[in-house]
TORKOL-4160 file (C-alpha; in steps of 0.2 Angstrom, whole numbers, padded with zeros to 4 digits, m for minus):
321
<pt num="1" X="m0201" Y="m0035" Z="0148"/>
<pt num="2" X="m0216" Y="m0028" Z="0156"/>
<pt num="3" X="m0206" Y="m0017" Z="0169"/>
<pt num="4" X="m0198" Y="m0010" Z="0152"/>
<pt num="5" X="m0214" Y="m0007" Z="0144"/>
<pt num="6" X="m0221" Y="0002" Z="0158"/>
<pt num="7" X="m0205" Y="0012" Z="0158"/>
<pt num="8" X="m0205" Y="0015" Z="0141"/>
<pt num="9" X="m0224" Y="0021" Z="0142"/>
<pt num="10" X="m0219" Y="0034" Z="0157"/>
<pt num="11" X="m0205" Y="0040" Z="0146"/>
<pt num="12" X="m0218" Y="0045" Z="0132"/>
<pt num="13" X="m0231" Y="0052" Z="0144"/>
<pt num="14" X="m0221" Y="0063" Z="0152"/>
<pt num="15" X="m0210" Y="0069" Z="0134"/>
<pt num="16" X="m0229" Y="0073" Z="0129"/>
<pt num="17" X="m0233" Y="0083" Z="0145"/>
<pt num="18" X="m0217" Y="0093" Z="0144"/>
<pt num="19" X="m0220" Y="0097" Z="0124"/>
<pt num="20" X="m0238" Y="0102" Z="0129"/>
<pt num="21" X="m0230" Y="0111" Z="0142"/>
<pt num="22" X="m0221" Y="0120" Z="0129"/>
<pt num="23" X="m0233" Y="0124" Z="0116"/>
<pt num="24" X="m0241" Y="0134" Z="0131"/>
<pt num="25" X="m0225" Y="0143" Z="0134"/>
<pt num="26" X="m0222" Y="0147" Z="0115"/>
<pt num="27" X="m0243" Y="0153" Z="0114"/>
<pt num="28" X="m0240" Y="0164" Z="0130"/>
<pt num="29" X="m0223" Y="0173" Z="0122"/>
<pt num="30" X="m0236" Y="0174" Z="0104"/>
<pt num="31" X="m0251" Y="0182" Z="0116"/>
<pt num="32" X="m0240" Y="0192" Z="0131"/>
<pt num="33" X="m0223" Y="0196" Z="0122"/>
<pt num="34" X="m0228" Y="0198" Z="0103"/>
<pt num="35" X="m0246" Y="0204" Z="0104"/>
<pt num="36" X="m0252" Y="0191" Z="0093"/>
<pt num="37" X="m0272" Y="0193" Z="0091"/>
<pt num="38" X="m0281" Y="0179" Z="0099"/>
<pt num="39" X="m0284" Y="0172" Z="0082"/>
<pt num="40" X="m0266" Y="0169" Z="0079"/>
<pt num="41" X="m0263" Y="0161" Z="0095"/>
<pt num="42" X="m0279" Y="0148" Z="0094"/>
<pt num="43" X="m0273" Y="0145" Z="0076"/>
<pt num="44" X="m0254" Y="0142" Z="0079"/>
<pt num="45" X="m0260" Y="0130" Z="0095"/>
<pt num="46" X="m0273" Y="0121" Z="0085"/>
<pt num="47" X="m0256" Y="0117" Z="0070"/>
<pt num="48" X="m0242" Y="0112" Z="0081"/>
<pt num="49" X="m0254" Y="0101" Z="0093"/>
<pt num="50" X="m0256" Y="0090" Z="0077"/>
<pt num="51" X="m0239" Y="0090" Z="0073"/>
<pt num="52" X="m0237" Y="0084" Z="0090"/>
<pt num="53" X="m0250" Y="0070" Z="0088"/>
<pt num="54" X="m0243" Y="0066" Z="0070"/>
<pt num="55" X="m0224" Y="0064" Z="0080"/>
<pt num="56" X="m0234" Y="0052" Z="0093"/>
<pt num="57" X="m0240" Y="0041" Z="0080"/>
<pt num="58" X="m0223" Y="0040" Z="0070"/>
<pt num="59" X="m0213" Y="0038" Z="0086"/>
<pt num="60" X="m0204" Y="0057" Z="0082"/>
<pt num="61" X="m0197" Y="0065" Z="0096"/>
<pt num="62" X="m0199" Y="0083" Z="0091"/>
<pt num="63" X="m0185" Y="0090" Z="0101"/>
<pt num="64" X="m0172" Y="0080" Z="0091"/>
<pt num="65" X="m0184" Y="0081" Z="0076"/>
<pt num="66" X="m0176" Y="0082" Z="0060"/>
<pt num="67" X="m0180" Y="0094" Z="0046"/>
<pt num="68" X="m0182" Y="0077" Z="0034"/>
<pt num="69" X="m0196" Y="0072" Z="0049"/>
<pt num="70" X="m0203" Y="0090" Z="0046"/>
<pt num="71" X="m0205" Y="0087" Z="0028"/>
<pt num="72" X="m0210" Y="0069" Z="0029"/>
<pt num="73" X="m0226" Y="0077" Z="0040"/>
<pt num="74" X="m0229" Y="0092" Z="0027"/>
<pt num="75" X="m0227" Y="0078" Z="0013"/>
<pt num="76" X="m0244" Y="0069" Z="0022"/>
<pt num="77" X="m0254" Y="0085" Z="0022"/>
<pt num="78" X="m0249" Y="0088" Z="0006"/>
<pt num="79" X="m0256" Y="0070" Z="0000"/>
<pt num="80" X="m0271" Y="0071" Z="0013"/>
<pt num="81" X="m0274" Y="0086" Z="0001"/>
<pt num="82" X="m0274" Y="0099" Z="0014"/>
<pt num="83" X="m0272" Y="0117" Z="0004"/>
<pt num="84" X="m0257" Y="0126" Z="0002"/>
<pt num="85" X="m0264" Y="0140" Z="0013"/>
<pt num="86" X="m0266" Y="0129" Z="0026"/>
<pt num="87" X="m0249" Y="0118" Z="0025"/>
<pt num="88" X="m0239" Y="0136" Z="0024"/>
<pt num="89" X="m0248" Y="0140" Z="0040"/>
<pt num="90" X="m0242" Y="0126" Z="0047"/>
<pt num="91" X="m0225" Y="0128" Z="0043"/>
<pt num="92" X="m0223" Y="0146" Z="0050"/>
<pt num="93" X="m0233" Y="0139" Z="0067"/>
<pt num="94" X="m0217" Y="0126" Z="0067"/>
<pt num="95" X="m0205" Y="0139" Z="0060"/>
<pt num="96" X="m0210" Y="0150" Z="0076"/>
<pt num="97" X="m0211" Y="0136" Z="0089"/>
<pt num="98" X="m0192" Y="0129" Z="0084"/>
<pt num="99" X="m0185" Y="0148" Z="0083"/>
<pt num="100" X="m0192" Y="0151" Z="0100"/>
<pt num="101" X="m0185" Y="0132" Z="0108"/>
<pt num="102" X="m0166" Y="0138" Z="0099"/>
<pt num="103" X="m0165" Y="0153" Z="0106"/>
<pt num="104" X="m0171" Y="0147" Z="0123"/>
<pt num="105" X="m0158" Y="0133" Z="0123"/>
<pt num="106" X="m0173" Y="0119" Z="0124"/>
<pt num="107" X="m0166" Y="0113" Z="0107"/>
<pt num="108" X="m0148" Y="0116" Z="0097"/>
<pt num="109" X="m0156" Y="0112" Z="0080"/>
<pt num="110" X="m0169" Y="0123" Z="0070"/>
<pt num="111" X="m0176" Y="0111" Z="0058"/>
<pt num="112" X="m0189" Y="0121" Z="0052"/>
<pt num="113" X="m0177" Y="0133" Z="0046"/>
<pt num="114" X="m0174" Y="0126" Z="0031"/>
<pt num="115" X="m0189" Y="0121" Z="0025"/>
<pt num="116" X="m0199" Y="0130" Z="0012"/>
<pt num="117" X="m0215" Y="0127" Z="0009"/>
<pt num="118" X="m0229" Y="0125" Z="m0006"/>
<pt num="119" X="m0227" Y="0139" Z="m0018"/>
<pt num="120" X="m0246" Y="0148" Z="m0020"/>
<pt num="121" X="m0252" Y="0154" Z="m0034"/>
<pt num="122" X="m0254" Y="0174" Z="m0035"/>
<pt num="123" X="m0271" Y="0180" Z="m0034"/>
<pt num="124" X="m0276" Y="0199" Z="m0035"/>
<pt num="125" X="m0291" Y="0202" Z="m0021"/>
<pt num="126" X="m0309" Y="0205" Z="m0027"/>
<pt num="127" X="m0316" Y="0223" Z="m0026"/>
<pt num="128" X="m0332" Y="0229" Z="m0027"/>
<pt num="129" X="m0335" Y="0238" Z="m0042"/>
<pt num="130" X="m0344" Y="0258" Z="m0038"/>
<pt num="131" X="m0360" Y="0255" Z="m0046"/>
<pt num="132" X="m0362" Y="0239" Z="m0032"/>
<pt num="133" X="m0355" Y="0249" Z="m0017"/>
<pt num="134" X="m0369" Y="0263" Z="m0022"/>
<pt num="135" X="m0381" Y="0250" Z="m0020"/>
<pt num="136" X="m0371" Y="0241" Z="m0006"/>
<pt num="137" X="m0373" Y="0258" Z="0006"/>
<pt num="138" X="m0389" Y="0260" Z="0002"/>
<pt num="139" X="m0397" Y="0244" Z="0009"/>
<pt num="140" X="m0399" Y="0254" Z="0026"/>
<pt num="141" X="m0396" Y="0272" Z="0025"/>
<pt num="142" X="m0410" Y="0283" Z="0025"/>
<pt num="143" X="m0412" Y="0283" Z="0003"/>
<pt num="144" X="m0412" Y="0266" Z="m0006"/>
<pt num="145" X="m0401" Y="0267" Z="m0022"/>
<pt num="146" X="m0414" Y="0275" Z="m0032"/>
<pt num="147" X="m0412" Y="0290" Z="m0020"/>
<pt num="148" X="m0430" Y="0288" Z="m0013"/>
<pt num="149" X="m0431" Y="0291" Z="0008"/>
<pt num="150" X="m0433" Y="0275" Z="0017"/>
<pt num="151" X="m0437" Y="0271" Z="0038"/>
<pt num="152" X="m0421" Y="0267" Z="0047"/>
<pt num="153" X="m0422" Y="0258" Z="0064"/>
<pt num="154" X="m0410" Y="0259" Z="0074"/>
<pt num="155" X="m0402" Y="0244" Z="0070"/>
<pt num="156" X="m0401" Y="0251" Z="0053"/>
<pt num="157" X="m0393" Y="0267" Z="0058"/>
<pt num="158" X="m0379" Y="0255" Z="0064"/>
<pt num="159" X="m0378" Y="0245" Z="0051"/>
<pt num="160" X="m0378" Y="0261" Z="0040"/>
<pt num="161" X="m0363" Y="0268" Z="0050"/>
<pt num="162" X="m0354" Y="0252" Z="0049"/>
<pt num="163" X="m0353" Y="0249" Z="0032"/>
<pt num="164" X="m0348" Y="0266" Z="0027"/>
<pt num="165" X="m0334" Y="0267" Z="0041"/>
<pt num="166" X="m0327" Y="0249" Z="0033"/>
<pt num="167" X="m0327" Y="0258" Z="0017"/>
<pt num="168" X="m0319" Y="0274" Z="0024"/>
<pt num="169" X="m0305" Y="0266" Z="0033"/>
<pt num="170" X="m0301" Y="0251" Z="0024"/>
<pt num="171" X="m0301" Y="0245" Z="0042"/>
<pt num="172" X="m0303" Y="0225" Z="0048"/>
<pt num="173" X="m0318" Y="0217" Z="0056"/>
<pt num="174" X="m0310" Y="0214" Z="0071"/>
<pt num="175" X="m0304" Y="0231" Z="0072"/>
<pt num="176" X="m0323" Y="0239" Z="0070"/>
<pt num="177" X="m0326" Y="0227" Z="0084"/>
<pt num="178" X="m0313" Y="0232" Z="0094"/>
<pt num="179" X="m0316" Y="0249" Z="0090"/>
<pt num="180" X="m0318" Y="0260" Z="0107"/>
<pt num="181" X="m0329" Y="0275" Z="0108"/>
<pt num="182" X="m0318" Y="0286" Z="0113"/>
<pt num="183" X="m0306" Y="0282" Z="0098"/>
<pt num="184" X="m0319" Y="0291" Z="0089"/>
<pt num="185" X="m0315" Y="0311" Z="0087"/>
<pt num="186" X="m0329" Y="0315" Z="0073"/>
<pt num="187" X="m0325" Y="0332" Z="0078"/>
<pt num="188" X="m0308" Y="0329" Z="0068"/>
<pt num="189" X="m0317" Y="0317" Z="0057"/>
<pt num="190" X="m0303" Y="0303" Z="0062"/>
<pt num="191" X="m0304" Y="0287" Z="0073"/>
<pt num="192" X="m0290" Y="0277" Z="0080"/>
<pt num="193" X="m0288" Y="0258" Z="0080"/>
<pt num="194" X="m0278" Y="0247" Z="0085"/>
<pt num="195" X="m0272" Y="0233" Z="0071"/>
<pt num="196" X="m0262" Y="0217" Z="0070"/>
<pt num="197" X="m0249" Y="0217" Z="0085"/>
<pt num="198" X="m0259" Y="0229" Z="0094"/>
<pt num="199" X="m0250" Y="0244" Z="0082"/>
<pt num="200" X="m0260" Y="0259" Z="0083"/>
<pt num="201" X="m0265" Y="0270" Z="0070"/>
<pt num="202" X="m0275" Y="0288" Z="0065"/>
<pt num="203" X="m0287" Y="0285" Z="0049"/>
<pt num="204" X="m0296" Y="0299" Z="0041"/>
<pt num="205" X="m0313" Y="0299" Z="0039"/>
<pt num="206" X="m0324" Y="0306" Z="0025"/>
<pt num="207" X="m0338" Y="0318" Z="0025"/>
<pt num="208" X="m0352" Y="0303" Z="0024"/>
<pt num="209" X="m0344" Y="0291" Z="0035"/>
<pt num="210" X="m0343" Y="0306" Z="0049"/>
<pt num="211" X="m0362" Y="0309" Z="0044"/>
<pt num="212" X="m0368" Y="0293" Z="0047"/>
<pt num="213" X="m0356" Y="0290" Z="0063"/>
<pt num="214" X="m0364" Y="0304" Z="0071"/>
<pt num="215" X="m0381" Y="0299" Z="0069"/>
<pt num="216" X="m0378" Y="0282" Z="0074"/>
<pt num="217" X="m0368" Y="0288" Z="0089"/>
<pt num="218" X="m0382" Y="0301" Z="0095"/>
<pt num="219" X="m0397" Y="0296" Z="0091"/>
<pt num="220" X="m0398" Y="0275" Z="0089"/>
<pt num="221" X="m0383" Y="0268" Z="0100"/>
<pt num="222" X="m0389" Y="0277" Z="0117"/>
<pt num="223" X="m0407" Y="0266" Z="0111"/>
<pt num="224" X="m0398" Y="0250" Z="0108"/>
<pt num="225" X="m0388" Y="0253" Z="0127"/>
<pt num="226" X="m0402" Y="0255" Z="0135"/>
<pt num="227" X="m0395" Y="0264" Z="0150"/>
<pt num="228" X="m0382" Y="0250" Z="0146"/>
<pt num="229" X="m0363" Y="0258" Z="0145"/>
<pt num="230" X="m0352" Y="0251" Z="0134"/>
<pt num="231" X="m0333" Y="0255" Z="0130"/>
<pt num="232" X="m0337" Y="0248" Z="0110"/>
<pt num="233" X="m0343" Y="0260" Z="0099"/>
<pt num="234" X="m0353" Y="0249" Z="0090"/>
<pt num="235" X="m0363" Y="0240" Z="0100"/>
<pt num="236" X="m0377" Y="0225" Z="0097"/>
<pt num="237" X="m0395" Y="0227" Z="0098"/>
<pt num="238" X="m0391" Y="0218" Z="0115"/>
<pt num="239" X="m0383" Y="0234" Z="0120"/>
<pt num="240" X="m0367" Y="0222" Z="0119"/>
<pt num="241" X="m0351" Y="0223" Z="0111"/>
<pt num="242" X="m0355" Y="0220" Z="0092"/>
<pt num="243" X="m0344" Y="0204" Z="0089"/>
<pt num="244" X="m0336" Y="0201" Z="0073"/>
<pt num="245" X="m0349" Y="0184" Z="0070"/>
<pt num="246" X="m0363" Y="0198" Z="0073"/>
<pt num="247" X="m0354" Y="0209" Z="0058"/>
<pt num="248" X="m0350" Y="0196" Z="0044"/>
<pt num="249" X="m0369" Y="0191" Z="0047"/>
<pt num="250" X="m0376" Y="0209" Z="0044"/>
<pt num="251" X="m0362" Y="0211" Z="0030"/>
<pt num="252" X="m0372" Y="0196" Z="0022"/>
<pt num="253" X="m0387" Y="0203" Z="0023"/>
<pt num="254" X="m0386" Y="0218" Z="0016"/>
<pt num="255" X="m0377" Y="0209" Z="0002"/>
<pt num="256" X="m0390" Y="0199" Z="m0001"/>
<pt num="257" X="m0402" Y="0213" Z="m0001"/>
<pt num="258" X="m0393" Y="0226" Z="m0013"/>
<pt num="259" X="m0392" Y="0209" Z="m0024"/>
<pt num="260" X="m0374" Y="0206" Z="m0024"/>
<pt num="261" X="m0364" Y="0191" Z="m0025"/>
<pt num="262" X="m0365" Y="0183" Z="m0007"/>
<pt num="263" X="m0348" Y="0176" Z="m0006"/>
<pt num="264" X="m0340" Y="0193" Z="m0004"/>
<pt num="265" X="m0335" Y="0197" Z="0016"/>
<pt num="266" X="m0331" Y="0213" Z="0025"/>
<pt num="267" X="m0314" Y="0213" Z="0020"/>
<pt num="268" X="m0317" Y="0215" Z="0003"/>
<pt num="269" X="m0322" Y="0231" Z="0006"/>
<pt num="270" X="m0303" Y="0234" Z="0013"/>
<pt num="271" X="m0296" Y="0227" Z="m0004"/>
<pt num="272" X="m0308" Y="0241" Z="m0012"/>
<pt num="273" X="m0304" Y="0255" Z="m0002"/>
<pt num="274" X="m0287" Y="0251" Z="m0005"/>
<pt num="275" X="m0289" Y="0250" Z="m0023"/>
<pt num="276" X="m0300" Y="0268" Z="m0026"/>
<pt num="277" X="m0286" Y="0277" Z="m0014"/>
<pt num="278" X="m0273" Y="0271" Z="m0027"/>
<pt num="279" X="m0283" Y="0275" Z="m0041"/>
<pt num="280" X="m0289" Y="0293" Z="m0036"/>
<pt num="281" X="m0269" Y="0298" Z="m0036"/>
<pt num="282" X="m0265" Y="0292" Z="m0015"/>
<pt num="283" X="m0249" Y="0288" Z="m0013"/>
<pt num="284" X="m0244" Y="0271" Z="m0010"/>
<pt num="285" X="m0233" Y="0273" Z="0008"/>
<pt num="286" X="m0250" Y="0283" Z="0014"/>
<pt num="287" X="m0261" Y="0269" Z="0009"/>
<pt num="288" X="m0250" Y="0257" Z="0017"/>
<pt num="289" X="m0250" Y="0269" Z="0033"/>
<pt num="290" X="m0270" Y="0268" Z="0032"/>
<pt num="291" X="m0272" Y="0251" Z="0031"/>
<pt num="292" X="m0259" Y="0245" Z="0045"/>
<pt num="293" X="m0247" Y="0236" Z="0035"/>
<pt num="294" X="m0230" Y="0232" Z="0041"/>
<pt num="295" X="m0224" Y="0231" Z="0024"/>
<pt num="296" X="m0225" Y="0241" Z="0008"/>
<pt num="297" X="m0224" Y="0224" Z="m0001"/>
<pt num="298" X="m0241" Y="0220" Z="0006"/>
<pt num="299" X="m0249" Y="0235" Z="0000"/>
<pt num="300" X="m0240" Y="0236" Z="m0019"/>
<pt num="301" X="m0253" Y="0221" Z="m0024"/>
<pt num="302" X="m0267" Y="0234" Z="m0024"/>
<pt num="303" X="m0254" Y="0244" Z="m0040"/>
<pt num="304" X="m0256" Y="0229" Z="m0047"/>
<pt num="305" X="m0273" Y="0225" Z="m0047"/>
<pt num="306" X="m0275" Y="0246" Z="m0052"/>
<pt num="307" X="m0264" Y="0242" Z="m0069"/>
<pt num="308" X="m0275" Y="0226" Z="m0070"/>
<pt num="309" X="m0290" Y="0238" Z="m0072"/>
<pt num="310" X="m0282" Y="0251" Z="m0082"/>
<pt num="311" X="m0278" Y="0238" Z="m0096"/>
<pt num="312" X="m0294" Y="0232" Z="m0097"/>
<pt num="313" X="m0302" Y="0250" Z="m0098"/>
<pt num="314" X="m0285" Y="0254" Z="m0111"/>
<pt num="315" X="m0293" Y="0238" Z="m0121"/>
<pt num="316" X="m0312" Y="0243" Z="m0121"/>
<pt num="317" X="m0308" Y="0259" Z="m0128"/>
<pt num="318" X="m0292" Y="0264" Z="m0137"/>
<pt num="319" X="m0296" Y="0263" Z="m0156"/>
<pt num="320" X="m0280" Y="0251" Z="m0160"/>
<pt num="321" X="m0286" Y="0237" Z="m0147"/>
């Protein structure tokens, strides 16, 4: 009995080494092959190693798994009250892993495939309404929101630049971050980032954003170098990278100093660029160009929040409402 114990304990020791094994096989393919963003990968990891706990402590082997086993573990997030965000992230980081372990012959079953998960309720994103983003760009540029002149530092002419190329590119922290000097032609008042998946794109840039780029770019970033080089256009006072942390803390700065409700982030100003585009006449497949989005689907939520807006402003004034 002890000789099978033991047995038994080396069986489960070494079916858990192989399916960690696995799950660094399947976040490879996500990081090398599909050219997840490191995010992605640490995420999808961090899900399918508690799944693999969860299979440990109910005695599931998860290459022979069931899809009644894979709903029996959403079931105990669902009543451990985890959000329906985070059990649907779950389920595609299981969707991915078993797609992957079928097409490499590890398993003959997909179980995950036929799962569906918590329906979520549909929420239009938040914008930032003109009179705020006036007030918004003004926390650092060199007139407050009265138009009177103010000091910038040098700090300030970064932050300055920052915010307005957010706003003129609809573009995501991480991709300011990333953002590489010489992927900066103000001459041609464009830049080029690179999204999700590593995709690349063009953006255009306004007048104002160019303004403020250039100043930032010859005047305050050789200061914050400091003989330093750097490949990132913006860089921190360091003379480092400036790292996305570094961003959503300034975001919330100048939030709080132009008065404005502190539980906005940087990607609201995406949702707002995407928004004005639409209502100044863009059309919807260059907005979805602009903002990186593999799918027109994701970008038709911003017509929807635009006829939102129009009903309201149709209700404040026509004479019959």
């Amino acid at each position: 009995m002890e000789r099978d114990r033991k047995e038994g304990a080396a069986t489960e020791t070494g079916r858990d080494a192989r399916m960690a094994a696995l799950v660094d096989g399947f976040c490879d393919v996500l990081r090398f092959e599909r050219n997840a963003s490191a995010h992605t990968v640490r995420a999808y990891r961090i899900d399918l190693e508690d799944f693999l706990r969860w299979s440990v402590r109910e005695g599931v082997d998860p290459l022979i798994a069931t899809h009644r086993q894979l709903r029996r573990y959403l079931g105990e997030l669902d009543r451990a009250q985890y959000s329906r965000t985070t059990i649907n992230r779950r389920l595609s980081a299981l969707r991915g892993f078993y797609r992957w372990l079928n097409v490499t012959g590890t398993t003959d079953e997909d179980p995950a495939s036929v799962l569906q998960g918590p329906k979520q309720p549909k929420s239009l994103p938040r914008v930032i309404k003109a009179s705020d983003m006036v007030r918004l760009l003004s926390v650092y540029g060199k007139r407050d929101a009265e138009g009177h002149p103010r000091e910038q530092s040098y700090a300030d002419m970064r932050n300055q630049a920052l915010l307005e190329f957010l706003y003129a590119c609809g573009a995501r922290v991480s991709e300011a971050s990333g953002l590489l000097e010489a992927d900066v032609n103000l001459a041609c008042a464009q830049v080029k980032v690179f999204g999700k998946g590593s995709k690349e794109r063009i953006i255009p840039l306004h007048a104002m954003a160019v303004s403020s780029m250039r100043s930032y770019a010859t005047v305050a970033r050789p200061h914050l170098l400091k003989d330093r080089s750097c490949a990132f256009f913006f860089v921190s006072t360091r003379g480092n990278r400036m790292g996305t942390d570094a961003m959503r803390k300034m975001f919330k700065d100048a939030l709080r100093a132009a008065g404005l409700d502190e539980t906005l982030s940087p990607h609201t100003m995406r949702h707002t660029f995407a928004t004005d585009l639409l209502e100044g006449g863009a059309d919807l497949r260059s907005v979805q160009e602009m903002l990186g989005h593999a799918s027109l689907s994701t970008t038709q939520i911003y017509t929807h929040l635009s006829a939102d807006r129009l009903k309201t402003a149709h209700a404040q004034a026509h004479p019959r409402s």
